[in-house]
C-alpha positions as CSV (number, residue, x, y, z in Angstrom):
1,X,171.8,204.7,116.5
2,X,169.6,207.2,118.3
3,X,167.2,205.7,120.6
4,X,164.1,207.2,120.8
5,X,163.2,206.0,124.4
6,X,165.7,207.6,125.9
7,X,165.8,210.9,127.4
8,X,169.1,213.3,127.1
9,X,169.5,215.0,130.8
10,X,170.0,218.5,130.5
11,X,171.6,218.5,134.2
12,X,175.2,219.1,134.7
13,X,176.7,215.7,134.8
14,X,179.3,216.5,137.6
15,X,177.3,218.6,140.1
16,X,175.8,217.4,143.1
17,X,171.5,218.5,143.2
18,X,171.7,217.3,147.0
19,X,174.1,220.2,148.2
20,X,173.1,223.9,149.3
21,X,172.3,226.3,146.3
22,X,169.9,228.8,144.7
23,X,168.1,227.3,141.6
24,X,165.9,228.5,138.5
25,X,163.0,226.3,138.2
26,X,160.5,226.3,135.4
27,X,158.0,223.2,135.1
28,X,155.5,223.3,131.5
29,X,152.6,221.7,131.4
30,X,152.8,219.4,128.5
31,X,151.8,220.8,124.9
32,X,152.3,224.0,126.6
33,X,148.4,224.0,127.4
34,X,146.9,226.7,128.7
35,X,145.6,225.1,131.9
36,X,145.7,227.1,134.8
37,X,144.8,230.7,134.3
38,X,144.5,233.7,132.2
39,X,146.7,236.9,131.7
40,X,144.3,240.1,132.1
41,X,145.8,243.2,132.6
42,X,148.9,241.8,133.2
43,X,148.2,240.0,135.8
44,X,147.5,236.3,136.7
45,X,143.8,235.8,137.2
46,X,144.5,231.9,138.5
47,X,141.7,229.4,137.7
48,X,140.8,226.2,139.8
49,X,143.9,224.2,138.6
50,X,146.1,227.3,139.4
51,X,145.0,227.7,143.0
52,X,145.5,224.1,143.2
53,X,149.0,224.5,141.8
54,X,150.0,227.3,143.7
55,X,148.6,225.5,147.2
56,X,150.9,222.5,146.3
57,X,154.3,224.5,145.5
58,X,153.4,226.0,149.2
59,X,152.6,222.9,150.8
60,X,155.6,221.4,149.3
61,X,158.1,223.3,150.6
62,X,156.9,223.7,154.1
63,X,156.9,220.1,154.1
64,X,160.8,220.3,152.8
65,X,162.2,222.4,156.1
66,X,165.2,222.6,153.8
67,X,164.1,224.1,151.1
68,X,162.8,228.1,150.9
69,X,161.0,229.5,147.5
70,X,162.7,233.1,147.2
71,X,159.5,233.7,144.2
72,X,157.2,232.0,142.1
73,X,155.1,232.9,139.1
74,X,152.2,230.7,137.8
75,X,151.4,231.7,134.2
76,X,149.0,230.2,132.0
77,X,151.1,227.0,130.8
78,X,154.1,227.0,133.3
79,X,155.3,228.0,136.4
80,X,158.6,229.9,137.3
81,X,160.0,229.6,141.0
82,X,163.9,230.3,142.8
83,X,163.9,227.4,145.3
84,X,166.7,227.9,147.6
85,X,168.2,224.7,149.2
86,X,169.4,225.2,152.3
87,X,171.4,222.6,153.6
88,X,172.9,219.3,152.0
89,X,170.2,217.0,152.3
90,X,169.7,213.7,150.5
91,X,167.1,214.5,148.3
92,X,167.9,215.6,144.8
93,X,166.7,218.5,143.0
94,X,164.9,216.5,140.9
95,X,163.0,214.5,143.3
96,X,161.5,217.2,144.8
97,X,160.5,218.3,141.0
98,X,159.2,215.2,140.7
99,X,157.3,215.0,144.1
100,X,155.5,218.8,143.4
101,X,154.5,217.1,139.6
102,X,153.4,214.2,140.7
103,X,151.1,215.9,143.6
104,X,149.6,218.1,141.3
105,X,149.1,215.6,138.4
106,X,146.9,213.9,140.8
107,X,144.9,216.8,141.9
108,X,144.3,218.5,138.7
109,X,145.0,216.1,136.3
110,X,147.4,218.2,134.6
111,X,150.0,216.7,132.2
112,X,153.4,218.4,133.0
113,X,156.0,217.9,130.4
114,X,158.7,214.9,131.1
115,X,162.0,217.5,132.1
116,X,161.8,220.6,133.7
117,X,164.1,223.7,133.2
118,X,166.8,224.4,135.9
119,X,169.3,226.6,136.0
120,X,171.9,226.7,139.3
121,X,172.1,230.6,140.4
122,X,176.1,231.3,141.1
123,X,175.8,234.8,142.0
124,X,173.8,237.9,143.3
125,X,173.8,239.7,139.8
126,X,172.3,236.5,138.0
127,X,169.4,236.3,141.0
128,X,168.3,239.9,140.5
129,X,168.4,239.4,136.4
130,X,165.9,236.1,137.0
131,X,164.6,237.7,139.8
132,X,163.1,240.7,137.7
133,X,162.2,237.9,134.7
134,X,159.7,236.0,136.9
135,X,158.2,239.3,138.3
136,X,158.1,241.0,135.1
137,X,156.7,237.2,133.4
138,X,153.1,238.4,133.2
139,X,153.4,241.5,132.0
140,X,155.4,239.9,129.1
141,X,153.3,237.7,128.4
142,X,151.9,238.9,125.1
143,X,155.1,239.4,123.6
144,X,155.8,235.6,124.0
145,X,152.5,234.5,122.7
146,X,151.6,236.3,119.7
């Protein structure tokens, strides 16, 4: 019987989150609210929340010496960032998700969604494809929300 309390992980069962690697990070604000900015000429034009958002991912990470973010994209309901992992450490993947979400939950009072979206980057020609997807994100916007 399914059980409605229980989450199904969308991470690879077999694959160490600790260990060096190039990852695919989107995080959605819950109900896919429009919370932290709008699109105008497509471009971000961040609110409050968004700067707040943005300051965090930065603070973050320069508090992580291990990890490096390649690029990041705050839209409206989500954000988009490549973290780069640098060395094996012993902090998971999803910890430092979960640190970043809890941060700004408490500063904005944002509702993030329960999972995020990760996707491990295994070579140069899947970085540039992503890599282009995140820059070209706000300029696409309209396409995804009409």
């Amino acid at each position: 019987m399914y059980n409605q309390n229980k989450r199904k992980s969308i991470r690879l069962k077999e694959y160490d989150y600790t260990k060096e690697g190039i990852y695919f990070i989107t995080i959605c604000i819950r109900n896919r609210q429009q919370l932290l900015g709008k699109i105008i000429n497509s471009q971000i034009q961040l609110n409050q929340k968004g700067k707040i958002i943005e300051k965090e991912l930065i603070n973050t990470i320069n508090k992580l010496k291990y990890c490096n973010i390649k690029i990041y994209q705050i839209m409206p309901d989500h954000i988009h960032f490549i973290l780069e992992i640098k060395n094996e450490n012993i902090i998971k993947l999803g910890d430092i998700v979960r640190y970043y979400k809890g941060r700004t939950s408490s500063k904005t009072k944002i509702h993030w969604q329960r999972n995020y979206y990760e996707h491990i980057i295994r070579n140069e020609k899947e970085y540039n494809k992503i890599y282009e997807y995140i820059i070209n994100n706000p300029s696409n916007w309209w396409k995804d929300n009409k």
